[in-house]
Structure formats: structure tokens, C-alpha cells
N, C-alpha and C positions, 0 to 999 in steps of 0.2 A: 504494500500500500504506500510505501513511504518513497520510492523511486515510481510509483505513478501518478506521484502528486508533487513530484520533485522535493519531496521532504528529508528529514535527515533523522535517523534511526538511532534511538536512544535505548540500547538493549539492556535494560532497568533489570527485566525478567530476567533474563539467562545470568547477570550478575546475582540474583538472588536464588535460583538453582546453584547456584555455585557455591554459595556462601552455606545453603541448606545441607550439603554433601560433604564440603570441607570441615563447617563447624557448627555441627545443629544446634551447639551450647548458646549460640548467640539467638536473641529475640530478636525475633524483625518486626513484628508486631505489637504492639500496645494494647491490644485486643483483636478481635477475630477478624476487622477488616483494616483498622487504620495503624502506619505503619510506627515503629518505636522511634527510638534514636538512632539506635543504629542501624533498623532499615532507613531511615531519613538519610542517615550520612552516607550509607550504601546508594544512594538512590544519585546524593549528589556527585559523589566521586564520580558514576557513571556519567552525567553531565556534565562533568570538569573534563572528563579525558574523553569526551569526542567533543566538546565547545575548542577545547581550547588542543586536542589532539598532543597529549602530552600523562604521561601517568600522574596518577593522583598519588602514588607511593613516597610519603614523608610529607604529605598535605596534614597542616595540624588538623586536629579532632576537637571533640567537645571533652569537657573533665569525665562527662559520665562514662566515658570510653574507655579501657585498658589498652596503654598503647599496643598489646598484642591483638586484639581484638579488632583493633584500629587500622592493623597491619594486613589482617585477614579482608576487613571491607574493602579494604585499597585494593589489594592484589586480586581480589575477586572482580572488581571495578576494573580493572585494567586487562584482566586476562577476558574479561566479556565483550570487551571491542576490540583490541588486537589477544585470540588467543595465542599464550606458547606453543611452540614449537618442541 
């Protein structure tokens, strides 16, 4: 949909499959629809690294975050627009 509309593909989802399978311990939800903090901040990284086409890996976080946890959003964030290899 988003290349027949000339739009640009913010793949939010597949960073949160990622995050789901890497690290179930993190909440992405705040309840059964709306998302936590750290789905927030998962959400943003993925629009920091296709806006600005650059990882979001060592982008600060908010306090509620453990920089590990922080570390997992990011790399989830980055591996969902450009995956590794």
C-alpha cells in the first residue's frame, strides 16, 4: 500500500515481532490495546531510523528504561528496517 501511494513504510510491527521473540520480558503494552513505554520508545526508534535513515543504537531513552532493555528496543528498531545479514 505504501509504494502505491508513494508513501514511506514505517515497519513498527515487525520491530515488535522482534522484540516479542528476542525479549518477551519487556511490556509493550500498558494494557491490552494501548502501547507502554517501551512499546512507545520501540515505536519511535523505528521512526528515527527510516526518518532520519541512521540507527537509533545509543539514542538516549527515558529513566523508566534499563539501558539493557533500551539496547534490545534499539537493535530491534534497526534490525526491522535494515535486517542483518
Amino acid at each position: 500500500m505504501a509504494s502505491e501511494n508513494n508513501g514511506v513504510l514505517v515497519p513498527v510491527g515487525p520491530a515488535w515481532e522482534l522484540v516479542r521473540a528476542r525479549a518477551p520480558s519487556i511490556e509493550l503494552y500498558s494494557d491490552q490495546i494501548h502501547p507502554s513505554k517501551a512499546g512507545t520508545y520501540l515505536a519511535a526508534c523505528v521512526f528515527y531510523a527510516v526518518l532520519f535513515g541512521d540507527t537509533p543504537v545509543g539514542l538516549p531513552h527515558p529513566p523508566e528504561l534499563t539501558d539493557a532493555d533500551a539496547l534490545i528496543l534499539q537493535q530491534a528498531a534497526a534490525d526491522a528496517v535494515v535486517p542483518r545479514t
